[in-house]
C-alpha positions in Angstrom: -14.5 -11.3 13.3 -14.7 -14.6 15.2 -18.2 -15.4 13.7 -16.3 -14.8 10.0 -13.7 -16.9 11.4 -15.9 -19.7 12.8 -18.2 -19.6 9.5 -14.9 -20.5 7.6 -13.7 -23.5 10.2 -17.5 -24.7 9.4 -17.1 -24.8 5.6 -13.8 -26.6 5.9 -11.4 -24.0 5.1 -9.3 -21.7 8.4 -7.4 -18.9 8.7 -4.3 -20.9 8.5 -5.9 -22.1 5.6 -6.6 -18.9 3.6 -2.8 -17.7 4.9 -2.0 -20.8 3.0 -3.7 -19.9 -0.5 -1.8 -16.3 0.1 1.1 -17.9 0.9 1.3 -20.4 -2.3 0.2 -17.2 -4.2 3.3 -15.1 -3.2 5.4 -18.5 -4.0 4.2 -18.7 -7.3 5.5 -15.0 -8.4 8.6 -16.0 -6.8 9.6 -19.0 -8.7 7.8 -17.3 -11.8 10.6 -14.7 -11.3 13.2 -17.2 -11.0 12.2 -19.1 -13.8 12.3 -16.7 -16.5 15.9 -15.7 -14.9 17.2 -19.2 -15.3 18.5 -20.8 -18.8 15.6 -23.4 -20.5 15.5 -26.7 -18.8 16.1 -25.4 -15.3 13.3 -26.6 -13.1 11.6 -23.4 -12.5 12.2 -22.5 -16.3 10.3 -25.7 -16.9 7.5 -24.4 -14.7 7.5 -21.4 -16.5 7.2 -22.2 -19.7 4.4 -25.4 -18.6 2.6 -22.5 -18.0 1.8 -24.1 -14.8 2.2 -21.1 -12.5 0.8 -18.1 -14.5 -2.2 -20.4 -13.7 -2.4 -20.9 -10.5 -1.6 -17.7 -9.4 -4.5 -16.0 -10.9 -6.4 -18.6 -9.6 -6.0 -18.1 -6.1 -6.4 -14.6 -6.3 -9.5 -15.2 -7.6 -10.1 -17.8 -4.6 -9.1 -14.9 -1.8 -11.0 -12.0 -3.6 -14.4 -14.2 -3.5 -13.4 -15.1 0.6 -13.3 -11.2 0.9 -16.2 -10.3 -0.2 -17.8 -12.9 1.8 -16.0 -11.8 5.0 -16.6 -8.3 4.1 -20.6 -7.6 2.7 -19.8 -4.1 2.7 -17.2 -4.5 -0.3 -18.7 -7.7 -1.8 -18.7 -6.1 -5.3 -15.6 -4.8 -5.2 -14.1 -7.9 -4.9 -16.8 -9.5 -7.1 -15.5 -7.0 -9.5 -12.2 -7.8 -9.0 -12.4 -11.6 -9.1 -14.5 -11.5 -12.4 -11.3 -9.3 -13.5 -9.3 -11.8 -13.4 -11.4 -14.4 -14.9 -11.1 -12.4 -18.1 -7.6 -12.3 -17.8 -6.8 -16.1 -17.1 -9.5 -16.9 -20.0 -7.7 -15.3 -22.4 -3.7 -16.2 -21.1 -5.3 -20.1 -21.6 -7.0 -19.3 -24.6 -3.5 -17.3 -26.0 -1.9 -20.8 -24.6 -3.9 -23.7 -25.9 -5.0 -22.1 -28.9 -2.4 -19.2 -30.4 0.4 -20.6 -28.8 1.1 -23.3 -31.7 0.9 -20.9 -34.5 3.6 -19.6 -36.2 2.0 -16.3 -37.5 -1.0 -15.8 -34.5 -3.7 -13.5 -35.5 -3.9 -9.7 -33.5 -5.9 -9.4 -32.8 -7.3 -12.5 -31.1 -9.8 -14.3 -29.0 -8.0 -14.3 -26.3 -7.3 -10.0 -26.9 -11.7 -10.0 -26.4 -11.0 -11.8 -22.9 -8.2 -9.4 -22.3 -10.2 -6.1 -23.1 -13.5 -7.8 -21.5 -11.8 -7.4 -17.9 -11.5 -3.8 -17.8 -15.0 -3.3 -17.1 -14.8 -5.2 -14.1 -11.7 -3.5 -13.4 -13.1 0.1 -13.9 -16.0 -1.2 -12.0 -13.5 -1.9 -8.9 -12.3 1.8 -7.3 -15.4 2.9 -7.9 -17.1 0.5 -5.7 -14.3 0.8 -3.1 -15.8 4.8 -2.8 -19.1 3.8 -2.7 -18.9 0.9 0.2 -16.3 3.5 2.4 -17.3 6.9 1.6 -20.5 8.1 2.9 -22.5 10.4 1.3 -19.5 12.9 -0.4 -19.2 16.7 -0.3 -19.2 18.8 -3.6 -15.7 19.6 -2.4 -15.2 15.6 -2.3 -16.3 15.3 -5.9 -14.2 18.4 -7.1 -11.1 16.6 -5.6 -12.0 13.5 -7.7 -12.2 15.4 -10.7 -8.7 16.7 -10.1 -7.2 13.5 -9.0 -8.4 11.8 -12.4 -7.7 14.9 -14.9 -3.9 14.8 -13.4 -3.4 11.2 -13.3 -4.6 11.3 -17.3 -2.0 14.0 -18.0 0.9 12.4 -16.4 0.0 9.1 -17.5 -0.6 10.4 -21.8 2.6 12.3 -21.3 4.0 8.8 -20.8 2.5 7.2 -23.2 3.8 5.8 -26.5 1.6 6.3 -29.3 3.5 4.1 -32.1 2.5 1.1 -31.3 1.3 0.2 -34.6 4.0 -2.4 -36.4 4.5 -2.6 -40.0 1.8 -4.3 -41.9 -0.5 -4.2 -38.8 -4.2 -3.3 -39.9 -6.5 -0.7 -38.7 -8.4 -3.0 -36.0 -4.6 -4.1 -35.0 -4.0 -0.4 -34.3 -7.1 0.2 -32.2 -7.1 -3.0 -30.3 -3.2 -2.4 -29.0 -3.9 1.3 -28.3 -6.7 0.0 -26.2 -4.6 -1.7 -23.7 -2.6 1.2 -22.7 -6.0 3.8 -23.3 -7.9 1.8 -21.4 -5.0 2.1 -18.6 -5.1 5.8 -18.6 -9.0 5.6 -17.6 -8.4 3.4 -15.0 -5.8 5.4 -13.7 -7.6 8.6 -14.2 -10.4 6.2 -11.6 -7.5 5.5 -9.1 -6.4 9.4 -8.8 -9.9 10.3 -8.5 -10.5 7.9 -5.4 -7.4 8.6 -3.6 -8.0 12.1 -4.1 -11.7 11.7 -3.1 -10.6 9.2 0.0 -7.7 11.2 0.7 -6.1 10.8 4.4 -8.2 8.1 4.9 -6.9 5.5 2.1 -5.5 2.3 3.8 -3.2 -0.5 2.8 -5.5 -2.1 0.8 -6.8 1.0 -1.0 -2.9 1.4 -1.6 -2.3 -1.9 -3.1 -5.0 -1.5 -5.4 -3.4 1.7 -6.8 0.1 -0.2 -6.8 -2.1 -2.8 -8.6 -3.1 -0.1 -11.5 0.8 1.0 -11.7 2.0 -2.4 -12.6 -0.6 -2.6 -15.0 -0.3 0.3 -16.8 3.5 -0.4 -17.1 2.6 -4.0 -18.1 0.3 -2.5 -20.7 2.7 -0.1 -22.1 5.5 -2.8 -22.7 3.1 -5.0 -24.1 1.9 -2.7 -26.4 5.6 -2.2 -27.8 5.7 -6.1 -27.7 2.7 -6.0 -30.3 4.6 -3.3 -32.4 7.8 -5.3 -32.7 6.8 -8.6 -33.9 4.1 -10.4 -31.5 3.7 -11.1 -27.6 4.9 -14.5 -26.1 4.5 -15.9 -23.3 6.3 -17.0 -20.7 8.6 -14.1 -20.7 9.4 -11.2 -18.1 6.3 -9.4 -19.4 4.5 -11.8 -17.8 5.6 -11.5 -14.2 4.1 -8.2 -13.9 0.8 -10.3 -14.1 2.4 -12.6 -11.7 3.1 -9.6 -9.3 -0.2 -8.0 -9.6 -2.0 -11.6 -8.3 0.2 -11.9 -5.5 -0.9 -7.8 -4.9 -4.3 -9.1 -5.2 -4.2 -11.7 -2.8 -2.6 -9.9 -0.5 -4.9 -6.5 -1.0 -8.1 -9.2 -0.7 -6.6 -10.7 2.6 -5.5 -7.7 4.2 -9.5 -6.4 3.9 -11.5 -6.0 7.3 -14.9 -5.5 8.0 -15.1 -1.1 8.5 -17.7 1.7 8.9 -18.7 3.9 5.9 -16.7 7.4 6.9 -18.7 9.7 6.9 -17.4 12.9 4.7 -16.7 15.6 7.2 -16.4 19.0 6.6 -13.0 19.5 8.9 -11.8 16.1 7.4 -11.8 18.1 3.5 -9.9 20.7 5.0 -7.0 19.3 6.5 -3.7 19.3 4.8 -3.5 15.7 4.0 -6.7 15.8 2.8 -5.7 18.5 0.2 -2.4 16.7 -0.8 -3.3 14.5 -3.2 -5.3 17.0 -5.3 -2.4 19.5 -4.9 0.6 16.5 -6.5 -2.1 16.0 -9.2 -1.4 20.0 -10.0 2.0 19.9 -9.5 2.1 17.3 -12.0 0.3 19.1 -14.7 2.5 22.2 -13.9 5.3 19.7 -14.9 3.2 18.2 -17.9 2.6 21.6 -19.3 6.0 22.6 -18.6 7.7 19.6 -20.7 5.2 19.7 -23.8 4.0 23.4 -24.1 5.1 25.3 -27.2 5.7 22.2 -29.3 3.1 23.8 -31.5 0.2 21.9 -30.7 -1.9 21.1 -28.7 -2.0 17.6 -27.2 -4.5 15.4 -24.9 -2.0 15.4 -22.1 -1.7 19.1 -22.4 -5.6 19.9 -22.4 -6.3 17.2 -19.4 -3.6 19.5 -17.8 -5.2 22.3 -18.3 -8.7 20.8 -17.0 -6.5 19.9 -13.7 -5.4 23.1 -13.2 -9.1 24.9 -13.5 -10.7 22.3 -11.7 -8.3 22.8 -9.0 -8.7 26.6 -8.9 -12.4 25.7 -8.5 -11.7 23.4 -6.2 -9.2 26.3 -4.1 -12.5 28.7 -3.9 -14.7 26.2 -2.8 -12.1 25.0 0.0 -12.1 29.0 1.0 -15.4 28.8 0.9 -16.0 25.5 2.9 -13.1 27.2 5.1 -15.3 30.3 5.8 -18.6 27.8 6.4 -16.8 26.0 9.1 -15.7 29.3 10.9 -18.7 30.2 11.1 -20.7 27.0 12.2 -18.3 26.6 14.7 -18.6 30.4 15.9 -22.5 30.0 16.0 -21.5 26.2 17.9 -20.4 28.4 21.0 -22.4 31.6 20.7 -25.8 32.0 22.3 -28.9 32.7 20.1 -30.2 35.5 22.0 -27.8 37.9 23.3 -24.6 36.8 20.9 -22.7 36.0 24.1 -20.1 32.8 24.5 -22.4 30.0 25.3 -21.4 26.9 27.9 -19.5 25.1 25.3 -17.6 28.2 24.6 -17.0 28.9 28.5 -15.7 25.4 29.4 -12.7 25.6 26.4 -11.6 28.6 27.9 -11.8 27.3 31.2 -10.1 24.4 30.5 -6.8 26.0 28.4 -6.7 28.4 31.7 -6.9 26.0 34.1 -4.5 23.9 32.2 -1.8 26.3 32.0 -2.1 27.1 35.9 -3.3 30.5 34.8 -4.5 32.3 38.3 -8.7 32.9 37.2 -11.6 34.3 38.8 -15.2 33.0 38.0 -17.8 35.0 39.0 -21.5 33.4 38.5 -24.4 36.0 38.1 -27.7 35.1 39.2 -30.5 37.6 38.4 -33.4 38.5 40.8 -36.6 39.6 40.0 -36.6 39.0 36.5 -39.1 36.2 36.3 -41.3 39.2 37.8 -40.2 41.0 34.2 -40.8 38.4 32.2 -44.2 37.2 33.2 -44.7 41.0 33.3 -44.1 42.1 30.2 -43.9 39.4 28.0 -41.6 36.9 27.1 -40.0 39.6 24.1 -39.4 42.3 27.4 -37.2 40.1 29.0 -35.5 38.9 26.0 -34.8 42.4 25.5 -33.5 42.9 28.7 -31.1 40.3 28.2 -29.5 41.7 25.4 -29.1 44.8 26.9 -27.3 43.4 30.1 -25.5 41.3 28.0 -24.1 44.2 26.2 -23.7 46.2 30.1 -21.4 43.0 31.0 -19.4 42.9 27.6 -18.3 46.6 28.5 -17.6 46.6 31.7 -14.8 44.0 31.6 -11.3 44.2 29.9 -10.9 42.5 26.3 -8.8 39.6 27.9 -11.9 38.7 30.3 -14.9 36.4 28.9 -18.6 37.1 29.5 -21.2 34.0 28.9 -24.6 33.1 29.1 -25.1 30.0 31.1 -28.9 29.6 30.1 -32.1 31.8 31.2 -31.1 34.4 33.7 -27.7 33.5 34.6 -24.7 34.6 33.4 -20.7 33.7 33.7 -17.5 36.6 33.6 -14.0 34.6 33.9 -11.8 37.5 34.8 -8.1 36.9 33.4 -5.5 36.1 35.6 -7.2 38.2 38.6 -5.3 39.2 41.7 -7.8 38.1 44.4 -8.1 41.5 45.8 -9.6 42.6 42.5 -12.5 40.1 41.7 -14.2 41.1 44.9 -14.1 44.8 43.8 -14.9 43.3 40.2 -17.5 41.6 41.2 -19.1 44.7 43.2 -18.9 46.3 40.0 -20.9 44.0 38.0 -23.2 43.9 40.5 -24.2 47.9 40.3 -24.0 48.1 36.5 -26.5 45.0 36.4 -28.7 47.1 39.0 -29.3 49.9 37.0 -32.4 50.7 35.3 -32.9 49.6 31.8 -36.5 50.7 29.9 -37.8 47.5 27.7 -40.9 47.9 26.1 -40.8 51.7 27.2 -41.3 50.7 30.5 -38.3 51.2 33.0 -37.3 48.2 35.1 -35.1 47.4 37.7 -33.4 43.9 38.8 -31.0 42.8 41.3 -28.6 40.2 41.2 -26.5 37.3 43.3 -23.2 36.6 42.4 -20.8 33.8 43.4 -17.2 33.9 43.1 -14.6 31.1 42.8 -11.0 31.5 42.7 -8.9 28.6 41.1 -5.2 29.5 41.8 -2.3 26.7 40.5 -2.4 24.7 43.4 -6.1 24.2 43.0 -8.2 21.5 41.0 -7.8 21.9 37.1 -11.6 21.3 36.6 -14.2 23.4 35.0 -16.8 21.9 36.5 -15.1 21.9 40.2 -14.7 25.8 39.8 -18.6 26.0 38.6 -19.9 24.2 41.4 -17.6 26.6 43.7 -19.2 29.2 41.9 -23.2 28.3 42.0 -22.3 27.2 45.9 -21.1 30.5 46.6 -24.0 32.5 43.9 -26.8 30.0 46.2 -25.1 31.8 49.3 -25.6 35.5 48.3 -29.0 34.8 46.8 -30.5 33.2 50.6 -28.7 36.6 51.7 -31.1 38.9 49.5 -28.3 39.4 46.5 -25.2 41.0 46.2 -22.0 39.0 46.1 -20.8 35.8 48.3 -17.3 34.8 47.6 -16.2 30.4 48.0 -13.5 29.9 50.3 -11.5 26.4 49.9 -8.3 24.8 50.4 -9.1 22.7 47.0 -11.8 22.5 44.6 -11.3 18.7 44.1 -14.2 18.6 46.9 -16.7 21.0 46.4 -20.9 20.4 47.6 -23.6 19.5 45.2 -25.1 22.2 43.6 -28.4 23.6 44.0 -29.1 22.9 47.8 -30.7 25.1 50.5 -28.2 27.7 52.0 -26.5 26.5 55.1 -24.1 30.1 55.0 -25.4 33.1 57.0 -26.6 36.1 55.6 -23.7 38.3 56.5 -20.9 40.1 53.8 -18.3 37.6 54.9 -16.9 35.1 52.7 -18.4 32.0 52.3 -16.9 28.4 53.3 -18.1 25.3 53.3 -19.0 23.6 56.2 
């Protein structure tokens, strides 16, 4: 920002500057819109009909799109787009001006209708770009919602759409060329709904002026079409303050432009409500399309886009099921351990953390095997895998439904018994510690292994933090293990200050609790 801002002080123009060119922009439309308010020979009539400020305007819209896409690289050809818009457009008001204007029967169409039509390139050229430089990489999903968007912005905008616009005596190329203006408007708006449908959520103010943008020309389009039809376009008249307004709106979308990140296209992002909104209005309104034209006795463009809406969106419902489902699942296999199917750490911390943040009374009891490296290095590396899996599934039944059993990593294991009188985890805990010491054959060979456990109590009044109650946990797990196994239970007036993990045993080996020192 202040390297943009310094590279404009440099080349003689500043902020205050470029608020300036806005500024004189939104002036313009104003006294434009006075002007053709006013009776002839009123000084911002004069102006109007000078010609003087359907102009400028342009002009410096042109002047703030090229300063946006050299402040922002990332959208330099949208604005390039944009700007050469415009170009088109001022070419052919000068050229309607100086070289039309003094004719009593003007040809249609004209030179300056070639400028006119010449800009909608550039224009279709514009929300497409704006995808491209802030949407990363889109989902099939993504595409599906552009498909919709543009399909129901076509139907709404054909429903509206006059098609006599052909005046009497008008030839054939007359015809075409005025039903280009407003055609040509449906595309573009067909290019609008798909973006906002594709963007979604994530359109911004200047993503929303563009659309206004498209609006006021469309409507601009229409009336000038039925201008055409009834006798001939002249300048200088309310028609043209819609071009007014749409210079000051692209002056102010240009300016309002920052420097921003691609977003990338996230699965959860599709799947959010006001993700899904825009495609869902754009149904709506064929519903509301088909509703007004159906049974007419035939079958119109506005009707079959409709139609195309409506099956694109019911493709567009499976796949969001679908992508529904997908994201279930990756986030079910984000907290489940590979090998034994068990909660991983990820998995135990969220539940940690709503239990602890509700001041829900919770025993954590940390289970340490011993003797299983002897298994492993045994029997093989598939042995003790196996014998995993099947303490894994020991663990799982031996608890209530309410309670969680994880896998930590390797050999150790995590139960978080659910709101636990602390009389019970002790007993609990004993529990766990005989169903873990029974046999279990792998590889047809029976086996044996013992295990340590530490258990931490976090009542209200204690620390609400996972990791507190894990390092109470491990201290306590480290005790029983020095002991020879069996259970070792961390005794503290408040987990906020717990020892480090992982250091030698300073508790004796008897069955009392431990505490630290």
């Amino acid at each position: 920002m202040r390297a943009d801002r310094a590279g404009e002080t440099r080349s003689g123009w500043s902020e205050t500057g470029w608020r300036l060119v806005v500024a004189t922009t939104l002036a313009s439309t104003a006294v434009f819109a006075l002007g053709v308010s006013q009776p002839p020979g009123t000084p911002a009539a004069v102006l109007v009909d000078s010609g003087a400020l359907a102009v400028a305007a342009p002009l410096l819209a042109v002047a703030v799109c090229l300063r946006a896409a050299r402040r922002v690289p990332a959208e330099r050809y949208v604005w390039w787009a944009a700007a050469a818009a415009w170009i088109c457009n001022l070419v052919g008001d000068l050229a309607h001006r100086l070289v039309l204007a003094g004719d009593a029967d003007p040809p249609f169409p004209s030179v300056a209708d070639a400028f006119w039509l010449a800009s909608y390139p550039a224009l279709f050229a514009t929300p497409l770009l704006m995808v491209h430089a802030r949407l990363a990489r889109p989902r099939p999903g993504t595409w599906l919602d552009g498909l919709v968007g543009a399909l129901g912005a076509t139907a709404v905008a054909v429903a509206v759409l006059d098609p006599d616009v052909a005046a009497p005596g008008m030839s054939g190329l007359g015809v075409a060329v005025n039903l280009a203006y407003p055609v040509a408007d449906v595309v573009l708006l067909a290019l609008v709904g798909a973006v906002l449908a594709m963007i979604g959520h994530r359109a911004d103010l200047v993503l929303s002026t563009v659309c206004l943008i498209v609006a006021v020309k469309f409507a601009g389009d229409l009336l000038l079409a039925r201008e055409q039809a009834a006798g001939g376009y002249v300048p200088g008249g309310p028609l043209d303050l819609l071009w007014m307004v749409n210079a000051s709106l692209t002056a102010a979308g240009a300016w309002l432009t920052r420097p921003r990140r691609r977003d990338p296209d996230l699965l959860e992002h599709r799947l959010r409500w006001r993700s899904l909104a825009i495609p869902l209005a754009c149904a709506v309104g064929s519903l509301v399309v088909l509703g007004v034209q159906w049974g007419d006795g035939r079958t119109g463009p506005g009707e079959i886009c409709a139609l195309a809406c409506l099956a694109a969106f019911l493709v567009r419902s499976t796949v969001t099921f679908a992508e529904g489902r997908a994201l279930q699942e990756a986030r079910r296999q984000a907290g489940t351990d590979d090998l034994t199917g068990l909660p991983n750490r990820r998995s135990l911390v969220r539940r940690l953390e709503t239990d602890l943040a509700t001041g829900r009374p919770t025993a954590l009891l940390l289970l340490d095997l011993d003797g299983f490296k002897a298994v492993n290095d045994g029997l093989g590396h598939e042995a003790g895998d196996e014998l995993l899996r099947r303490l894994a599934e020991r663990l799982r039944a031996a608890v209530r439904p309410t309670d969680l059993v994880a896998r930590l990593g390797g050999d150790e294991f995590v139960v978080v018994l659910d709101a636990t009188d602390p009389d019970v985890a002790p007993e609990c805990a004993e529990r766990l510690a005989g169903v873990v010491s029974r046999p279990v054959t792998v590889a047809g060979v029976p086996v044996r292994v013992g295990v340590s456990i530490g258990l931490a109590l976090a009542s209200p009044g204690d620390a609400t933090d996972p990791a507190a109650l894990l390092r109470c946990a491990d201290v306590a797990m480290y005790a029983a293990k020095g002991a020879g196994g069996g259970v070792r239970r961390y005794v503290a007036d408040s987990l906020d200050h717990v020892p480090a993990p992982r250091l030698p045993s300073p508790f004796p080996a008897a069955d009392a609790d431990v505490a630290p020192s």
